[in-house]
N, C-alpha and C positions, 0 to 999 in steps of 0.2 A: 565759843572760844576756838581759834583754829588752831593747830599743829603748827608750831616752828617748822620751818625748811629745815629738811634731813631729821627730826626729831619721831622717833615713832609716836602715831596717835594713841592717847588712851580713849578706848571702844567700847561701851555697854552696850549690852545685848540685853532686852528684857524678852523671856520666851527663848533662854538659846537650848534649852531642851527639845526643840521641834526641829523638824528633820531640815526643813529649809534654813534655819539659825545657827542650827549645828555645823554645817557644810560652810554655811558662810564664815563662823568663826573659826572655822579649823583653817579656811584660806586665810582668814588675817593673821592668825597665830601664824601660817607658812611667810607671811610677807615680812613679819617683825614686829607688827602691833602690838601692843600692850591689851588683851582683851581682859573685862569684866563679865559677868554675867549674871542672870537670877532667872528662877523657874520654881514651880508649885510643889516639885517634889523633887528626890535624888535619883540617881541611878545612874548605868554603865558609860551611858553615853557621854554625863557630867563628868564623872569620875577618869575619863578618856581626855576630855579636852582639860581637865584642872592637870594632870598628868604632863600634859604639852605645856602648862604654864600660864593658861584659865583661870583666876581667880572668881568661885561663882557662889551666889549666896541661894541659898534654899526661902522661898517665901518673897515677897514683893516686899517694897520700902522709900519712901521717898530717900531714906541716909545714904540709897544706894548711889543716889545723881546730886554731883559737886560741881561745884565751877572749874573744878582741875577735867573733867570730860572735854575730850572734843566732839564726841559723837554718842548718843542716844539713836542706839536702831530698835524698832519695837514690832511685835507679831500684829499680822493685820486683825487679831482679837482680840489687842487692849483698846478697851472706850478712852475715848478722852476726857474722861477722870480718874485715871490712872494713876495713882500717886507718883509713880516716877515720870511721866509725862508731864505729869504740872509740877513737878519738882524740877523739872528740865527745862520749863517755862520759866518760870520763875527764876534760875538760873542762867537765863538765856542760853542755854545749851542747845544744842545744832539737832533737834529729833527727827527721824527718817523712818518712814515704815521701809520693813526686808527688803520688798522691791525696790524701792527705790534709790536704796543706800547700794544692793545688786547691780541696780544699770550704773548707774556712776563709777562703778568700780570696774564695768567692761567699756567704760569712753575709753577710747585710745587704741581698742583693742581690737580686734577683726571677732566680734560678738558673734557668738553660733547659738540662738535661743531654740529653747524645743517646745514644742507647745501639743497641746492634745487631751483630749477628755481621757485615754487611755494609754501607758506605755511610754510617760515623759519620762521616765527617772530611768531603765533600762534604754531607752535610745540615749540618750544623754551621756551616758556612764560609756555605751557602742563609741559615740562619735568622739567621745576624748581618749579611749582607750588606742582607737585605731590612728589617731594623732601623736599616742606618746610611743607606740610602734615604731610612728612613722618619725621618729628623730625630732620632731614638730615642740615637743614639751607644751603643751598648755595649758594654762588655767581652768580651774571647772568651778563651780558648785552644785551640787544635784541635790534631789532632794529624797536622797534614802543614804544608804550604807556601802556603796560597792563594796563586795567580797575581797577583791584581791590590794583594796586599798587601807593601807595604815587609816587615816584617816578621810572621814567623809566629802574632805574637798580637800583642792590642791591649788598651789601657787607657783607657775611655772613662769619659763623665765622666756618659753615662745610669743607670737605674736597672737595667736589666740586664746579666747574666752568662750566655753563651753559653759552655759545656763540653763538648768531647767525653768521655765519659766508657764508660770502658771496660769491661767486664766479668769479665778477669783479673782473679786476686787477689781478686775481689769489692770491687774498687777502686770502683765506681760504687756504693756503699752509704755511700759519704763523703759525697754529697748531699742536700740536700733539694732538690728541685727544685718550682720553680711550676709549670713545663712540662717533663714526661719524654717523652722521643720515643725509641721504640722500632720503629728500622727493620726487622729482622726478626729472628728466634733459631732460629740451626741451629745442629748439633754443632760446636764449636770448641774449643780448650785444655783437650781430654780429659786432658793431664800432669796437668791442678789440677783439673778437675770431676772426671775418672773417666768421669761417666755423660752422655748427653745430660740426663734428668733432673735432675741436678743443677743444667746448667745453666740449664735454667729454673724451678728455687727459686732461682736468683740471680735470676734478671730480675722474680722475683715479688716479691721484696726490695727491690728495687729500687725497685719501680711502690709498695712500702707507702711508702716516704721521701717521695711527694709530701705538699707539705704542705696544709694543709685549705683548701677552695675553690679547688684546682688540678687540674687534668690531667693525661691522658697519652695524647698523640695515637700512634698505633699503625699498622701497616700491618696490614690483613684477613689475612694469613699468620702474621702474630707475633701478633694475635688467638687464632686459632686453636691456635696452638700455646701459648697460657696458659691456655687451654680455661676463660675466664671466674674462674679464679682472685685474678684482681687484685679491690680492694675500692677503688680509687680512680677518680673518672669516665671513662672512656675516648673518644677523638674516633676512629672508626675511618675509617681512608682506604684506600681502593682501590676497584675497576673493581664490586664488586658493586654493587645495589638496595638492599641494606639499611645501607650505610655513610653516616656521618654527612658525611663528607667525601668525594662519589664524585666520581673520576678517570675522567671520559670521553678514549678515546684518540682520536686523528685521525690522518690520512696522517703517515709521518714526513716530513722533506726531508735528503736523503743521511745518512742513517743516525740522525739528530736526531728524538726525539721530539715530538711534538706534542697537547697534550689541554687541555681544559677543565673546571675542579675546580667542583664547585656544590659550596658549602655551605648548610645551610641557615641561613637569613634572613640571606643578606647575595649582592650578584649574581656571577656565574662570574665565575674567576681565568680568564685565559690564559696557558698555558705554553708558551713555546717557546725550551729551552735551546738554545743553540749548539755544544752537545758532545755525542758520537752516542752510542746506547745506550740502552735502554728502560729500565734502571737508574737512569739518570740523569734522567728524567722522573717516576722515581718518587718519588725523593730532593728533586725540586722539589715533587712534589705534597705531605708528607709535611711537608717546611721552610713553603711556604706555608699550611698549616694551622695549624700550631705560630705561625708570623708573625702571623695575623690572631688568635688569643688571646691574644698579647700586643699587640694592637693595632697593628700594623702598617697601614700602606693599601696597598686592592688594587693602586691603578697602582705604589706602590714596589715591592709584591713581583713583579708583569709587569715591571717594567723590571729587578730585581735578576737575575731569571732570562732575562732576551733580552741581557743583559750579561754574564751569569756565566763571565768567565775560565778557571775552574776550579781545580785545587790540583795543586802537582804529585806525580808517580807516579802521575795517576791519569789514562790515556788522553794524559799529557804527549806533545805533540810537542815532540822536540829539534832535529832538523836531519836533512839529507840530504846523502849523504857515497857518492861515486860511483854516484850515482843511485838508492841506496838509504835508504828513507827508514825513519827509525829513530824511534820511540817508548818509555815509561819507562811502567810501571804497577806499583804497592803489590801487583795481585792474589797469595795466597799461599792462597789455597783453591779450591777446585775448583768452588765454584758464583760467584767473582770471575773466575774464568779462564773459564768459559763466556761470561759476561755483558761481557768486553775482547775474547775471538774475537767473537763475533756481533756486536757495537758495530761492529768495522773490519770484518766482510765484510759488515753492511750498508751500511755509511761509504763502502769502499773496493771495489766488484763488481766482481769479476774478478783482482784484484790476487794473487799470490802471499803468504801470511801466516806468516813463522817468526817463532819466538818462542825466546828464552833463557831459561831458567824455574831461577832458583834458589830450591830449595827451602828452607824457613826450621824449622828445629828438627827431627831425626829423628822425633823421637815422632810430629810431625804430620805427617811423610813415610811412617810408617811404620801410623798412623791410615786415611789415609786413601788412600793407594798405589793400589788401583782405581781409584777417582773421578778420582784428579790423572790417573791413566797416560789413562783415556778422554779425558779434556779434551782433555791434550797432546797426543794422535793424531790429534786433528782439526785442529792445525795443518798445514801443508803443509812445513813443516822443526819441528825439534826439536831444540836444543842444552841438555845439562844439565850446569852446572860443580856442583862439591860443593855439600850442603848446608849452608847458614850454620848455625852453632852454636852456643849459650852452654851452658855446663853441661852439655857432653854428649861422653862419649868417641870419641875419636877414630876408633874399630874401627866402633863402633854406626854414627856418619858415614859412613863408608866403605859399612858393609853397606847401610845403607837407600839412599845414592846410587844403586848396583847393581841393588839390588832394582828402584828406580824405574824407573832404563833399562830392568831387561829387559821389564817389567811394559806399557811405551810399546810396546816389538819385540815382543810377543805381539800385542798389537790393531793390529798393520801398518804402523807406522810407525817405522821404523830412526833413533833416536836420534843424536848427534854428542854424542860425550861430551868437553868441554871439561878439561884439566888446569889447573883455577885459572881463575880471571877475566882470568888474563895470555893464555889462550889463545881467551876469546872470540871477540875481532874479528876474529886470523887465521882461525879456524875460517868467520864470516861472509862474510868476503874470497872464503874456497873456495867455499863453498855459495850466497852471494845473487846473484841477477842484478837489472839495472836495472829500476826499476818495483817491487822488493819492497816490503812492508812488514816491517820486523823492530822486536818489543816486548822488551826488555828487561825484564823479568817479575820481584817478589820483594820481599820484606821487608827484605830483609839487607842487605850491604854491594855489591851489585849498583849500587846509587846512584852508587858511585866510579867505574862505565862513563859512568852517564847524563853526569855531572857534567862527564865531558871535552866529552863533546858538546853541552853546555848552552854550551860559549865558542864565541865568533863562529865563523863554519864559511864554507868557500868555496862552499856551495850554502845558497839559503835555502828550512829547511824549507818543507811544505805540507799544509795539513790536510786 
């Protein structure tokens, strides 16, 4: 059933608890839409968009899909036997997985996708931030929290669409984009590529979607690892001589990067984000490149990025809670966990550093189990609760948890193996002393820690 001219649509969302649904429904609610929604369980995030005028049900149902819907959007991890999928069949109602219902909603638009095994949701949140600086207002959806934003996505009344877009599923082939940015491409979501190769015939797929007289600003790393492949203009940014966009570094200040971008023919950017990590200065240099093709101005994007709040789970501080100062991070791969330890022991010198690290899908525990076990040894504590799961047996869970732990105790660091997330903070309680830092680490439903600690606290955090 389509929408009457001028009538807002009525819009279900199944799965709008996830960070990419969330975003998208906050933009429809900004447009006028009429949204529905359903998810497995409640919380803040619900409770924020019913608030905006979200009508959302807890638990799946086919009563939730009528022929009054114009639109069924669905998480790319409902099967199709879905009960509201075949209830939307059945109904002939119009269903979309996120991506796809995503690109349709930036036709028309001057599309700014982000793409990258690492650092989509902070460049993303960069490049719309230094847009709405810049007088520009545009649309976003990302796929985390920014800090300084009401809500997770926005609906602007400029000519651009800023998308994180992802590369599971081959979900970022929904786009056309004017400006592709491509923060790096390592091995990730081996369950759906198989090969590293494969995944970079996604990201070549990708870079084909821009459309003619467009770009695709790139990092010298994910350069190279498309070994000139792509057939569409590329802006290359990083530290080399021969980048179009080179990122000169300078001194950091307590853990905060610091550098100056020349482009050519136009004069050096200066960066200096507020949030520590070399990562994150690259992510600025990378978003400010992308900025100034779509015409941004330089002082919006220096001021966007000496402002930049940040998103939460990523380097989030929460609070301190008997003298133990607690943080929240998305990292769920092994060169994200390198890149949040070295951020706070540059950030933090001297300080003790554990870390909670739930791991997010067996396959990719069990992928990559060296890499994760080395990271996590160089923390100075180690706590691992099971690994979050969707569509995955519960034995398999069980094994690869183990495997992790022992995998941590080989390379010298004697793990604390958590029974559940109920048994975290006890376990913390035992092991932290005043002065720590401890990171709350994961993809998964780890958030429901953060999330107590996100409400008012009798010590106030400190960065």
């Amino acid at each position: 059933m389509a929408a009457e001219p001028g009538r807002a649509r009525q819009i279900h969302l199944v799965g709008i608890g996830g960070s990419g649904l969330a975003s998208l429904a906050a933009y429809l609610l900004e447009r006028g839409e009429r949204v529905s929604g359903c998810d497995l369980k409640d919380g803040a995030m619900l409770r924020l968009l019913r608030a905006r005028g979200a009508t959302i049900a807890i638990g799946h149902d086919a009563s939730h899909c009528s022929d009054s819907l114009d639109l069924l959007v669905y998480t790319a991890a409902a099967n199709g036997d879905h009960p509201e999928l075949a209830a939307a069949a059945t109904a002939r109602v119009r269903a979309l997985k996120y991506a796809q219902c995503l690109g349709e909603e930036t036709q028309g638009k001057q599309c700014v996708a982000v793409a990258g095994t690492h650092g989509k949701t902070t460049t993303t949140t960069l490049i719309a931030e230094m847009l709405m600086k810049s007088g520009l207002d545009p649309s976003a959806v990302v796929g985390g929290f920014p800090a300084s934003w009401p809500l997770p996505g926005r609906a602007g009344a400029g000519p651009h669409f800023v998308v994180e877009a992802c590369e599971y599923d081959r979900s970022f082939h929904n786009f056309a984009p004017q400006v592709a940015v491509v923060t790096n491409v390592e091995p990730d979501h081996l369950d759906y590529f198989g090969t590293h190769e494969n995944v970079i015939d996604a990201f070549i797929g990708f870079l084909g979607r821009v459309v003619e007289g467009g770009a695709a600003v790139v990092h010298e790393s994910a350069a190279l690892a498309l070994g000139g492949r792509s057939r569409c203009r590329l802006i290359v940014v990083g530290e080399g001589q021969s980048c179009a966009a080179r990122l000169v570094v300078g001194t950091a200040e307590r853990g905060c990067g610091r550098g100056r971008l020349h482009l050519r023919g136009s004069d050096p950017i200066e960066l200096a984000p507020p949030i520590a990590g070399e990562h994150n200065l690259i992510d600025a240099a990378l978003a400010a490149t992308a900025a100034v093709a779509l015409g941004a101005a330089p002082y919006a994007i220096e001021q966007a990025v000496r402002e930049f709040r940040g998103v939460r789970r990523r380097l989030e501080v929460l609070c301190a809670r008997g003298g133990v100062q607690f943080l929240s991070d998305y990292a769920h791969h092994p060169t994200e966990i390198r890149a949040v330890r070295e951020a706070l022991r540059a950030s933090h010198p001297g300080k003790r550093l554990l870390v909670v690290f739930q791991p997010h899908q067996a396959s990719r525990t069990r992928d990559f189990r060296d890499d994760f076990a080395s990271e996590l040894a160089a923390f100075d504590e180690v706590v691992v609760p099971n690994i979050f799961a969707v569509r995955e047996a519960a034995a398999g869970v069980e094994r690869e948890t183990e495997a992790l732990v022992a995998a941590i105790g080989a390379r010298g660091r004697a793990p604390h193996r958590a029974a559940g997330l109920n048994d975290v903070f006890p376990t913390i309680d035992r092991i932290a002393h005043p002065g720590d830092l401890v990171v709350l680490m994961g993809a998964g439903d780890i958030d429901d820690l953060a999330e107590v600690l996100r409400a008012p606290a009798a010590e106030p955090a400190v960065a």
